[in-house]
N, CA, C and O of each residue as an XYZ file, in Angstrom:
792
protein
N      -7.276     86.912      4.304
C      -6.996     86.478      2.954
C      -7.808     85.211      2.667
O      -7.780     84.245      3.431
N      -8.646     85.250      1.366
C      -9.301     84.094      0.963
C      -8.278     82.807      0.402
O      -7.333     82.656     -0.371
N      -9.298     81.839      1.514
C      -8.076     80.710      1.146
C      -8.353     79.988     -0.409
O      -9.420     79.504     -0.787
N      -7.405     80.048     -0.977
C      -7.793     78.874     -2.459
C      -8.641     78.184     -2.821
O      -8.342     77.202     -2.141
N      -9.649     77.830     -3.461
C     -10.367     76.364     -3.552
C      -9.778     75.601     -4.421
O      -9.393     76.053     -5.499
N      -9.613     74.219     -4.039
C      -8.882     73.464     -4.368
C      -9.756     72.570     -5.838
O     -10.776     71.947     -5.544
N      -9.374     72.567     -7.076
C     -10.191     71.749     -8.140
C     -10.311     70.330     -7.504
O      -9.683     70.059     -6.480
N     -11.030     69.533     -8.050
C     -11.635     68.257     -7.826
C     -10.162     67.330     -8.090
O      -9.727     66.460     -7.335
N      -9.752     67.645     -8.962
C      -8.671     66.996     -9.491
C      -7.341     67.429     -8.394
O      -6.492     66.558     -8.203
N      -7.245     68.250     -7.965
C      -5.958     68.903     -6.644
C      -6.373     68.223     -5.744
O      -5.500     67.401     -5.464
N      -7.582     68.063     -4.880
C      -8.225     67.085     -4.151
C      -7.796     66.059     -4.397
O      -6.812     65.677     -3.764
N      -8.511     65.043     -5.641
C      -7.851     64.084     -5.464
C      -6.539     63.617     -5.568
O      -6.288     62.426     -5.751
N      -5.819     64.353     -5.477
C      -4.355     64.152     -5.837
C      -3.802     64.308     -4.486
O      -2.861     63.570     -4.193
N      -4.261     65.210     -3.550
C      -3.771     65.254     -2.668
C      -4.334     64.066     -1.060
O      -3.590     63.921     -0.090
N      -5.812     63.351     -1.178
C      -5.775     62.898     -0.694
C      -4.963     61.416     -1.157
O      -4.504     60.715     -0.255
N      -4.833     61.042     -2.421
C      -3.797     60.197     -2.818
C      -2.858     60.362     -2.483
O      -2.206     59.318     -2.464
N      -1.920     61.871     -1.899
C      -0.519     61.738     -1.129
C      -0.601     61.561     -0.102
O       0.346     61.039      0.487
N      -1.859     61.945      0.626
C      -1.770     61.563      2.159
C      -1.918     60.156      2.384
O      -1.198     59.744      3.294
N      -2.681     59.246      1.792
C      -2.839     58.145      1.651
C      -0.913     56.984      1.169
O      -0.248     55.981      1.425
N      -0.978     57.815      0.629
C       0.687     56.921      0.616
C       1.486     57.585      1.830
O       2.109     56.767      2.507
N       1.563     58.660      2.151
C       2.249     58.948      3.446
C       1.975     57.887      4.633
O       2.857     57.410      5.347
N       0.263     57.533      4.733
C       0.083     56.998      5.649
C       0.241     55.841      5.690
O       0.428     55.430      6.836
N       0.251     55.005      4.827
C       0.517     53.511      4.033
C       2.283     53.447      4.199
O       2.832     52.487      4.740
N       2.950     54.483      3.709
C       4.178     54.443      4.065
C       4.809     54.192      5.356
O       5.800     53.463      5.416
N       4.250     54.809      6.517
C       4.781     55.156      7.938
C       4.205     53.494      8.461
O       4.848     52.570      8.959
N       2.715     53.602      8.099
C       2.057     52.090      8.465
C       3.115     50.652      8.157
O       3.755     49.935      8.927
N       2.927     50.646      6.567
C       3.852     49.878      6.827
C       5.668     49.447      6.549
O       6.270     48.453      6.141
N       6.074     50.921      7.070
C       7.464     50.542      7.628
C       7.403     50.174      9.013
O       8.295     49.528      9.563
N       6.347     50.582      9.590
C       6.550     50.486     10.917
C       5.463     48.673     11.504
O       5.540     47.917     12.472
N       4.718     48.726     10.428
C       3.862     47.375     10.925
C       4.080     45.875     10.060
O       4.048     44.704     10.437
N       4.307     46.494      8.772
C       4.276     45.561      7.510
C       3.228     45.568      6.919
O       2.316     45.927      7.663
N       2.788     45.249      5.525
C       2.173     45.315      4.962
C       1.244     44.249      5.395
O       0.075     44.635      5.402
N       1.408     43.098      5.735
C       0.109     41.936      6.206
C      -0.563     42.517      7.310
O      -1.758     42.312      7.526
N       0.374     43.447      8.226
C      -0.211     43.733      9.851
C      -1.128     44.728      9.387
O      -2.236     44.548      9.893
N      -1.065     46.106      8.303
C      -1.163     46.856      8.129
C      -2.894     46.912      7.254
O      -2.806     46.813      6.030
N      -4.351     47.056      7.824
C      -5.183     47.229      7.102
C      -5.843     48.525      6.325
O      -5.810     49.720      6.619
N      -6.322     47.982      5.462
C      -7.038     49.171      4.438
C      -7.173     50.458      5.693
O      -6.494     51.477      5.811
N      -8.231     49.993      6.474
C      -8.706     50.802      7.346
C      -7.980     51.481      8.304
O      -8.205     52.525      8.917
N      -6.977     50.617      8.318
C      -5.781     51.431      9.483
C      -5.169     52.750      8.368
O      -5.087     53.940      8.672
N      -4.760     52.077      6.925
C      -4.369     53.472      6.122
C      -5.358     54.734      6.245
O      -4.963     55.879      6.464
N      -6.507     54.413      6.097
C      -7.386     55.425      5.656
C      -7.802     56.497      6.713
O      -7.945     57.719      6.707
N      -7.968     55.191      7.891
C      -8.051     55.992      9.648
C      -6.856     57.183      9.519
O      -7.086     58.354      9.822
N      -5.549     56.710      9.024
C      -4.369     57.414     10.065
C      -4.526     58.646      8.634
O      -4.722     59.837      8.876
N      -4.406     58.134      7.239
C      -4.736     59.753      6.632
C      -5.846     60.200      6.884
O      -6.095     60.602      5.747
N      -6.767     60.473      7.486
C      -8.604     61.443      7.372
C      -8.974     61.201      6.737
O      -9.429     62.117      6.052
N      -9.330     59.085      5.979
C     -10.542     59.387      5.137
C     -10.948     57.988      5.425
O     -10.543     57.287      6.352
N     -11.728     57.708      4.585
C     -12.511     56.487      4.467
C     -12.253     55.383      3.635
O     -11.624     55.466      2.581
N     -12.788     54.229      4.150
C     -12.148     53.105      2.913
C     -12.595     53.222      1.470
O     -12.055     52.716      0.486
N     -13.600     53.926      1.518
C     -13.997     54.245      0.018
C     -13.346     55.140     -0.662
O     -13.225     55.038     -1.882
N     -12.827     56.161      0.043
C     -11.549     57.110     -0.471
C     -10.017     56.173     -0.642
O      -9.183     56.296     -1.539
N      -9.998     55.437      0.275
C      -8.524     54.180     -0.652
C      -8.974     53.783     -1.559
O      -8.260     53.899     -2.555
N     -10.341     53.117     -1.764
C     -10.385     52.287     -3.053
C     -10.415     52.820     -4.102
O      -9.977     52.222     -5.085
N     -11.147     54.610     -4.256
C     -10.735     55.271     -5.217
C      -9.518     55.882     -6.152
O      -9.387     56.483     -7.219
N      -8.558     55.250     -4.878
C      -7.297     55.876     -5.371
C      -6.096     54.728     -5.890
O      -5.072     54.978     -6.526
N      -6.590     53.380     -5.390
C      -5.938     52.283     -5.517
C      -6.732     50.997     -5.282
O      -7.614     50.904     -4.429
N      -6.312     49.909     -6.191
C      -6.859     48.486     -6.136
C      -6.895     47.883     -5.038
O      -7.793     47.149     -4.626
N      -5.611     48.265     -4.368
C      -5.366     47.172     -2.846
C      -3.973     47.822     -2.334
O      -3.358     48.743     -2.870
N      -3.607     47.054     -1.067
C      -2.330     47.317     -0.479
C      -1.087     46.665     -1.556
O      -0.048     47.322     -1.501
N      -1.057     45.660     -2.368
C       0.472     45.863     -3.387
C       0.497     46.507     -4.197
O       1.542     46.610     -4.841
N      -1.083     47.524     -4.674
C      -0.664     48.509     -6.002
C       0.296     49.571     -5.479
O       1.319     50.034     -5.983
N      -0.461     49.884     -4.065
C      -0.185     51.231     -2.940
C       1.496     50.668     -2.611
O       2.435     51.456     -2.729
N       1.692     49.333     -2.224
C       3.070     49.235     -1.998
C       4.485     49.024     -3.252
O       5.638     48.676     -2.998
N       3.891     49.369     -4.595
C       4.270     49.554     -5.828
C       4.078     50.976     -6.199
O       4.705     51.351     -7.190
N       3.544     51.589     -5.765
C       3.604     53.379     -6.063
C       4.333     53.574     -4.903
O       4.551     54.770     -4.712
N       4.756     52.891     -4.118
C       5.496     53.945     -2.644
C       7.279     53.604     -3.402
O       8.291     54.305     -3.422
N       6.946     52.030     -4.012
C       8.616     51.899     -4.218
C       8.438     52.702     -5.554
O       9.390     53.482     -5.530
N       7.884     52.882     -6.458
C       8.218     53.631     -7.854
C       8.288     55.343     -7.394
O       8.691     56.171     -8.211
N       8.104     55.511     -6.814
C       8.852     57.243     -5.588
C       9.792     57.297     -5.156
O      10.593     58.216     -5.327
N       9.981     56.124     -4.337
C      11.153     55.696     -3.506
C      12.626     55.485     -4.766
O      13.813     55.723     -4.539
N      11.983     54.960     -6.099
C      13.074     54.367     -6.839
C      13.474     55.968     -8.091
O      14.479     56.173     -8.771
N      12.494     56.611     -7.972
C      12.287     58.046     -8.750
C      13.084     58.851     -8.293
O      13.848     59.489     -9.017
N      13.032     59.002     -6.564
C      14.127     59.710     -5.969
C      15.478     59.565     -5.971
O      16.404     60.375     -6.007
N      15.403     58.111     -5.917
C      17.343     57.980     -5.909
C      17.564     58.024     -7.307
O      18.762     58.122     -7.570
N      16.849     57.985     -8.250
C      17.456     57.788     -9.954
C      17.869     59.212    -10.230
O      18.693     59.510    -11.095
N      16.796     60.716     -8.870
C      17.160     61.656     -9.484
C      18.119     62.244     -8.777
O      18.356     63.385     -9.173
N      18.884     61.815     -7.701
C      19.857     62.194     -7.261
C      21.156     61.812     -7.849
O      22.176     62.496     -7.762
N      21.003     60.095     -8.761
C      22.479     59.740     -9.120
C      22.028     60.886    -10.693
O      22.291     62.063    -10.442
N      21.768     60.791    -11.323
C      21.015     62.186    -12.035
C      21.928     63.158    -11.974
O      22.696     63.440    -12.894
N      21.875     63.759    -10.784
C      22.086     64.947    -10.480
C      23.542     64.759    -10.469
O      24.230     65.591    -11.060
N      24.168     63.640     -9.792
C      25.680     63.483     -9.159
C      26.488     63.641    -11.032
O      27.564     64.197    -11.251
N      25.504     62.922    -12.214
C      26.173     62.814    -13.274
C      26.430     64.486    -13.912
O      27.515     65.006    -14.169
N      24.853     65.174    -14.075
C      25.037     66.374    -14.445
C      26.125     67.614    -13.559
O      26.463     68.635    -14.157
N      26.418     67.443    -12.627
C      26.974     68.182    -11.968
C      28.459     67.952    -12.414
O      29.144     68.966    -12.548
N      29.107     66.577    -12.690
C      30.068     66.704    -13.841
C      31.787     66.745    -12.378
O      32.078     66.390    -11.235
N      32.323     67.403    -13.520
C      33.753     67.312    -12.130
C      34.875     66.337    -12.821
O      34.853     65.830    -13.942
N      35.912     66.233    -11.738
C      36.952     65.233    -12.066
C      36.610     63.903    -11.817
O      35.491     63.665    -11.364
N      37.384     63.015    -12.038
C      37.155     61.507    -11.572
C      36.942     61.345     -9.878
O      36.237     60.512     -9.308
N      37.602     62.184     -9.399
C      37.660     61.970     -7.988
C      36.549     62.834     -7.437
O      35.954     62.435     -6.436
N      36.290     63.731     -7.876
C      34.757     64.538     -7.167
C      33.816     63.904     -7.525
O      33.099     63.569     -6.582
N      33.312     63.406     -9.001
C      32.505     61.946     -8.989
C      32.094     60.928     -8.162
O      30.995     60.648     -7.684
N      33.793     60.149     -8.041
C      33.687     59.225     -7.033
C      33.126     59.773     -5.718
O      32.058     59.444     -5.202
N      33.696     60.341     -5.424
C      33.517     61.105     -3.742
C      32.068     61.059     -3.938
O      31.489     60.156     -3.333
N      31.214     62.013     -4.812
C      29.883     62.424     -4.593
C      29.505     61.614     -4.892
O      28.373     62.086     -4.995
N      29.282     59.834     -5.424
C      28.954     59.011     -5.507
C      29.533     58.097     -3.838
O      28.807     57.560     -3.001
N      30.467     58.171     -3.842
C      30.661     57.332     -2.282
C      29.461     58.539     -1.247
O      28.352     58.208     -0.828
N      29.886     59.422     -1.127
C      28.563     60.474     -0.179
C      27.091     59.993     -0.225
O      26.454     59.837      0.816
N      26.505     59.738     -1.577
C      25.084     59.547     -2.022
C      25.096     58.461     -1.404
O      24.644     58.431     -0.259
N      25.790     56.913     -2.211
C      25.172     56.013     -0.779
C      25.323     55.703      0.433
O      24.469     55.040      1.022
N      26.636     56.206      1.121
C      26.393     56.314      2.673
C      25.414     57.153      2.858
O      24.797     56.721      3.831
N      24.690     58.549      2.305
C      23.404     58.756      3.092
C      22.468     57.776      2.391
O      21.440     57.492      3.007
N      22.562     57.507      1.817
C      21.049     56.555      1.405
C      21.243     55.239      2.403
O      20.246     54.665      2.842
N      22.613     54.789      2.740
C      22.115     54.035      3.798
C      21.767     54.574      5.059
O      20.972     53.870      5.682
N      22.090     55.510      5.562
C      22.060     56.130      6.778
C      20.761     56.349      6.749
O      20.168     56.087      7.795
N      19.903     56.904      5.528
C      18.540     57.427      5.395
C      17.818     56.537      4.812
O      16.858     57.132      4.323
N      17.765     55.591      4.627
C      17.309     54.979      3.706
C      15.905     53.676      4.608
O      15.901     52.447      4.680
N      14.890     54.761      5.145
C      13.943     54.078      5.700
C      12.833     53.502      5.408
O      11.856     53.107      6.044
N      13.244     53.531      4.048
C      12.256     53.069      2.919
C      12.302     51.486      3.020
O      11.323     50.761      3.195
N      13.782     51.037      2.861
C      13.991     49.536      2.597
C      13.500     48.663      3.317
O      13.649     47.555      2.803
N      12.830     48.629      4.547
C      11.774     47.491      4.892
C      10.916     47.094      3.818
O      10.696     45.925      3.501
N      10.239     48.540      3.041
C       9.304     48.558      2.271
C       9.984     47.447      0.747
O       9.311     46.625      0.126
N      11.317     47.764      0.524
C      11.730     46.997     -0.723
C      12.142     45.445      0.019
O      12.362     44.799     -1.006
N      12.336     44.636      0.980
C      12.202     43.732      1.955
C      11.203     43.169      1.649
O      11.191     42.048      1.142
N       9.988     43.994      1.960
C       8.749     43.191      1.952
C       8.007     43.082      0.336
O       6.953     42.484      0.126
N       8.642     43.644     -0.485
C       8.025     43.307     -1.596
C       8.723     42.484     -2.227
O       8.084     41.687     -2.914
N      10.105     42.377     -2.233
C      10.918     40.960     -2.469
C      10.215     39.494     -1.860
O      10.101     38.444     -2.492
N       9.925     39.671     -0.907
C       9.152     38.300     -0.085
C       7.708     38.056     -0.843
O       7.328     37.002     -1.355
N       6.887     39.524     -0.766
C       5.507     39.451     -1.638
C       6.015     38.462     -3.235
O       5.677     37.312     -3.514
N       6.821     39.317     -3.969
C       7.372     38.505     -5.318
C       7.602     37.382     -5.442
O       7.357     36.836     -6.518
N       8.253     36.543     -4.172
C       8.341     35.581     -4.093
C       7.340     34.635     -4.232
O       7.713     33.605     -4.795
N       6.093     34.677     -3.861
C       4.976     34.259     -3.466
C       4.153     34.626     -4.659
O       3.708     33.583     -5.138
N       3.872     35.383     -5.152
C       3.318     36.182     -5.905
C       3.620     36.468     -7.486
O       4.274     37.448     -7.842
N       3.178     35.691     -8.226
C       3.886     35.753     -9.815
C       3.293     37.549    -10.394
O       3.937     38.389    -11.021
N       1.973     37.608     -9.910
C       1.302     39.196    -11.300
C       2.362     40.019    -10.153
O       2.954     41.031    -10.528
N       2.496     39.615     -9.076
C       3.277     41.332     -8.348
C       4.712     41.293     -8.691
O       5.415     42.248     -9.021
N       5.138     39.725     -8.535
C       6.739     39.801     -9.002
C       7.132     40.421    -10.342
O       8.158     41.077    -10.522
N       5.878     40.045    -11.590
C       6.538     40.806    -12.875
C       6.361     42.663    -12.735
O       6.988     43.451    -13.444
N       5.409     43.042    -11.704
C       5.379     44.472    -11.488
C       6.444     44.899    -11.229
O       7.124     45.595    -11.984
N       6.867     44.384     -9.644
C       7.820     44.324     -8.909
C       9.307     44.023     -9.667
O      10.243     44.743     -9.320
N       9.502     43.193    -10.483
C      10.461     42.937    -11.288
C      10.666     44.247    -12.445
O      11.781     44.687    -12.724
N      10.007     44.515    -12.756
C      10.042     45.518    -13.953
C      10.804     46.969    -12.972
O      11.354     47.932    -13.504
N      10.656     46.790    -11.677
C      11.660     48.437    -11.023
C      12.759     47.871    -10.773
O      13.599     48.768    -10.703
N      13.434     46.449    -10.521
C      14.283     45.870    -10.278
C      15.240     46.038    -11.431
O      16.376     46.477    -11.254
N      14.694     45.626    -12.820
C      15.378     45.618    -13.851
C      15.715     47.219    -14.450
O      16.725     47.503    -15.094
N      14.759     48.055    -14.122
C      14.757     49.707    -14.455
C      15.764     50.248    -13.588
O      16.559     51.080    -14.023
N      15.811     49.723    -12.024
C      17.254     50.521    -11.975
C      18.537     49.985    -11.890
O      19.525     50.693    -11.698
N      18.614     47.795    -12.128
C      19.629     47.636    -12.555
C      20.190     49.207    -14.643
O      21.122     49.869    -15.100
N      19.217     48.955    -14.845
C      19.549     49.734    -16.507
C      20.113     51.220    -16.112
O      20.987     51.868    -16.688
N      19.305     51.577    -14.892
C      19.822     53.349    -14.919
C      21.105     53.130    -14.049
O      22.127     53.638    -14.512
N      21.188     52.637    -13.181
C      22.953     52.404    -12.359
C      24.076     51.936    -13.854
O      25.066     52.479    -14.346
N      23.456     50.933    -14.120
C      24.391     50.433    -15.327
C      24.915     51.751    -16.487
O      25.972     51.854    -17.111
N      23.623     52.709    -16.452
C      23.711     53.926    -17.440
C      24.748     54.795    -16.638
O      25.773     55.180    -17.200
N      24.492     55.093    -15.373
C      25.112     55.876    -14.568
C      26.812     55.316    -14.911
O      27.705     56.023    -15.380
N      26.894     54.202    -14.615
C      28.414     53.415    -14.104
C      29.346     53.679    -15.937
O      30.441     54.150    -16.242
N      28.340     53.160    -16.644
C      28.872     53.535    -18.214
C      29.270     55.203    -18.180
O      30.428     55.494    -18.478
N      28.641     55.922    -17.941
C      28.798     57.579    -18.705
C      29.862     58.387    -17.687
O      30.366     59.472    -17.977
N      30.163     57.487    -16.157
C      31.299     57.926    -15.900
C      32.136     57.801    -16.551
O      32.672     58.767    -17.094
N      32.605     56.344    -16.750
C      33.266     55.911    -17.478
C      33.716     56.519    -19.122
O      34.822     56.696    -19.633
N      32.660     56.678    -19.515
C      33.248     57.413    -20.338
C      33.704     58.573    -20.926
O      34.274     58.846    -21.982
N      33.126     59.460    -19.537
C      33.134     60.843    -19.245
C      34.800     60.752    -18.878
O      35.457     61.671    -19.369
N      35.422     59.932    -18.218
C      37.204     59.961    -18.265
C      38.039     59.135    -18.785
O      39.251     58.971    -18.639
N      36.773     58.330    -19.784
C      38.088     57.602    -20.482
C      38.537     56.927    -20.152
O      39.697     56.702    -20.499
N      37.886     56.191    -19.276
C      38.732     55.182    -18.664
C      37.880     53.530    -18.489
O      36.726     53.199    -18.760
N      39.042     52.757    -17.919
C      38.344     51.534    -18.731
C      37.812     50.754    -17.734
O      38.515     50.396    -16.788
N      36.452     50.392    -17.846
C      35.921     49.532    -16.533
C      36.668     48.296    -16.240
O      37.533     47.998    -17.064
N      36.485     47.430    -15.112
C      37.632     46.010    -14.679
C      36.074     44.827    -14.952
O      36.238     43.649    -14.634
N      34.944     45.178    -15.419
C      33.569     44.164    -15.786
C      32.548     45.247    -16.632
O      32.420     46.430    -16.318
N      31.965     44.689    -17.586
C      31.010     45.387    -17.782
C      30.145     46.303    -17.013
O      30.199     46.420    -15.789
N      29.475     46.842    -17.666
C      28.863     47.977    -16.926
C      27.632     47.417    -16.341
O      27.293     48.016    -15.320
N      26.880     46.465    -16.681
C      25.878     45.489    -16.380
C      26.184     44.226    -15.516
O      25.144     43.676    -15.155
N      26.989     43.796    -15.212
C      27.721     43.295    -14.126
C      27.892     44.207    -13.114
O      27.314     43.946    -12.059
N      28.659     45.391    -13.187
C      28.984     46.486    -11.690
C      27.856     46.619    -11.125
O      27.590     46.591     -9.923
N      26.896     46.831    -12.406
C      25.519     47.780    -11.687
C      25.390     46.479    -10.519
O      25.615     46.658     -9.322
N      25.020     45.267    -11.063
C      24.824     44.329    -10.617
C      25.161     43.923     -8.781
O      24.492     43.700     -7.772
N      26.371     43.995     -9.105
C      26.972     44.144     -8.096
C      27.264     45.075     -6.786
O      27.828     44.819     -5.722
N      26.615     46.326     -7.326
C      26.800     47.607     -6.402
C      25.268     47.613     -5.851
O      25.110     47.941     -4.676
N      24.055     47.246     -6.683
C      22.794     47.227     -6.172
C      23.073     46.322     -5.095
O      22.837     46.582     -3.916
N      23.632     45.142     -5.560
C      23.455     44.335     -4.779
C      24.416     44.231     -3.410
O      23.928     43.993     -2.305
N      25.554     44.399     -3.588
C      26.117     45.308     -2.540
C      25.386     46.184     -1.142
O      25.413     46.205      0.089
N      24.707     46.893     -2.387
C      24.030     47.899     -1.548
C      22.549     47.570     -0.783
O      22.061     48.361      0.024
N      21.953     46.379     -1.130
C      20.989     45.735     -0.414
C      21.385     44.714      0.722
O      20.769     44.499      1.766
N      22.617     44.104      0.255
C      23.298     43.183      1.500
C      23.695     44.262      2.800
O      23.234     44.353      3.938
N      24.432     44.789      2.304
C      25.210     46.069      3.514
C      23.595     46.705      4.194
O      23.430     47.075      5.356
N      22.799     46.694      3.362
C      21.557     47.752      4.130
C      20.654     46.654      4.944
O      20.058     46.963      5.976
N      20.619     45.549      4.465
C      19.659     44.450      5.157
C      20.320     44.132      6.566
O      19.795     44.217      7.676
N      21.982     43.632      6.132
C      22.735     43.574      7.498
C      22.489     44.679      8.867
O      22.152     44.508     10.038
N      22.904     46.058      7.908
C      22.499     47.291      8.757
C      20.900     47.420      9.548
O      20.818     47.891     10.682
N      20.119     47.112      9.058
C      18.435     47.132      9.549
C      18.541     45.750     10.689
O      17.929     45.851     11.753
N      19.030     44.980     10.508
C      19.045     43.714     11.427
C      20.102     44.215     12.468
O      19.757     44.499     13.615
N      21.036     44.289     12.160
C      22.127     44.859     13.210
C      23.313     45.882     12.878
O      24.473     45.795     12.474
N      22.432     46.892     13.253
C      23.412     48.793     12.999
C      24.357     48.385     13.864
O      25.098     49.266     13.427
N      24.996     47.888     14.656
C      26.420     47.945     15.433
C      27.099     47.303     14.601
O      28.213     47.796     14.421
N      26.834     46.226     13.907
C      27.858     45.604     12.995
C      28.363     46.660     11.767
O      29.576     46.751     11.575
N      27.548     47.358     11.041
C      27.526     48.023     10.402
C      27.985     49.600     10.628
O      27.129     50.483     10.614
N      29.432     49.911     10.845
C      29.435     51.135     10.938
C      29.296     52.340      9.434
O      29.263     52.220      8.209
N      29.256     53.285     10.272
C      28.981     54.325      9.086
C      30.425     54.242      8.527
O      30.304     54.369      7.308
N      31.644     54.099      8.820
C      32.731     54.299      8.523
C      33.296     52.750      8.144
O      34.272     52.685      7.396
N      32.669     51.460      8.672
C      32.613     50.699      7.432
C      32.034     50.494      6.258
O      32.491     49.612      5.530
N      30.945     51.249      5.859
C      30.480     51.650      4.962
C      31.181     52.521      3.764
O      31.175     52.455      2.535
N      31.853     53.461      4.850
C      32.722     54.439      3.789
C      33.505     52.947      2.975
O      33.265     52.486      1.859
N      34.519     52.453      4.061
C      35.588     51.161      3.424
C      34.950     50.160      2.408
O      35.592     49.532      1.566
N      33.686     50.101      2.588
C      32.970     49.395      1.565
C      33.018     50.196      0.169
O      33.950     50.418     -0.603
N      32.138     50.422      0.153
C      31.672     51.503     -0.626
C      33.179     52.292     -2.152
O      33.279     52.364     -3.377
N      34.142     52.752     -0.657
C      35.621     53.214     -1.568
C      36.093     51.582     -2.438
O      36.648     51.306     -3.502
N      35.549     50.851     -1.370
C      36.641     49.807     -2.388
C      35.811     49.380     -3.578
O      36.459     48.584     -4.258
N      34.766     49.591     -4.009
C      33.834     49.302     -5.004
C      34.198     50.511     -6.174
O      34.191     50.427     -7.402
N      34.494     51.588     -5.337
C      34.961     52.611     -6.468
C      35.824     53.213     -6.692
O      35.905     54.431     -6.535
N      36.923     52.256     -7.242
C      38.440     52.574     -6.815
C      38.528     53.727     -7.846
O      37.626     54.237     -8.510
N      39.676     53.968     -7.809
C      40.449     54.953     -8.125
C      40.921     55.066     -9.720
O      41.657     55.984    -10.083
């Protein structure tokens, strides 16, 4: 069977995914300072002239890995809303989603190190800031349309919770990456339930 030829445009699209795959693994596993052009390009099959075609530098590349990273979880709480249910299958499938996102969630070195970059960094912090504020707005959207999907009355605004549950959810995951024994999966559940009572 004749294999496909791939358009110019499928090409480049696809060595642009291998290139964030490899930038991804690089630096969760090295960091982004340890991590060079050339080491990305070595570990996907191409050349440094094939990164530069596809990206400015290592914080555009580490700003398209978190705007994926932040695409995926927006389309899973997404999903938890359309799928609909009682108050308590909600909750539940909302307590489920982030114990695996912490359990799975091997991305967050990557949101670690771009908090520190921001710090340092005013043009990356307003990049970087602009996904910060996009999914405080979609949690806040999420936390509202339960809410009003039963009628029932929040104990803080909906922009406060979000607030608080992101942030929640970056303390509990930073603790967890530094030290998983402190952090059980089943204190997590106890976390987590008490944020979304009943």
């Amino acid at each position: 069977m004749k294999r496909e030829r791939l358009t110019r445009a499928q090409r480049k699209e696809q060595t642009r995914e291998h290139l964030l795959e490899a930038a991804r693994t690089m630096f969760v596993k090295k960091g982004l300072a340890a991590t060079s052009v050339e080491d990305i390009a070595r570990a996907a099959g191409y050349t440094r002239g094939a990164f530069y075609s596809n990206f400015d530098g290592k914080p555009e590349l580490l700003l398209e890995l978190l705007r994926l990273d932040h695409d995926g979880a927006q389309a899973k709480l997404r999903a938890i809303l359309e799928d609909g249910g009682a108050h308590e299958q909600m909750k539940a499938r909302s307590i489920a989603y982030y114990k695996q996102y912490f359990q799975d969630c091997d991305s967050f070195p990557l949101w670690i190190e771009a908090t520190l970059i921001a710090c340092r960094d005013t043009a990356f912090q307003e990049l970087f800031n602009a996904f910060r504020h996009e999914k405080l707005k979609r949690v806040s959207a999420y936390i509202r349309a339960i809410a009003e999907r039963d009628a029932s009355r929040l104990p803080l605004q909906a922009d406060a919770l979000a607030l608080g549950l992101v942030g929640l959810c970056d303390g509990v995951q930073l603790f967890r990456t530094c030290d998983p024994q402190m952090v059980s999966d089943e204190m997590i559940q106890t976390v987590l339930a008490g944020f979304f009572p009943a």
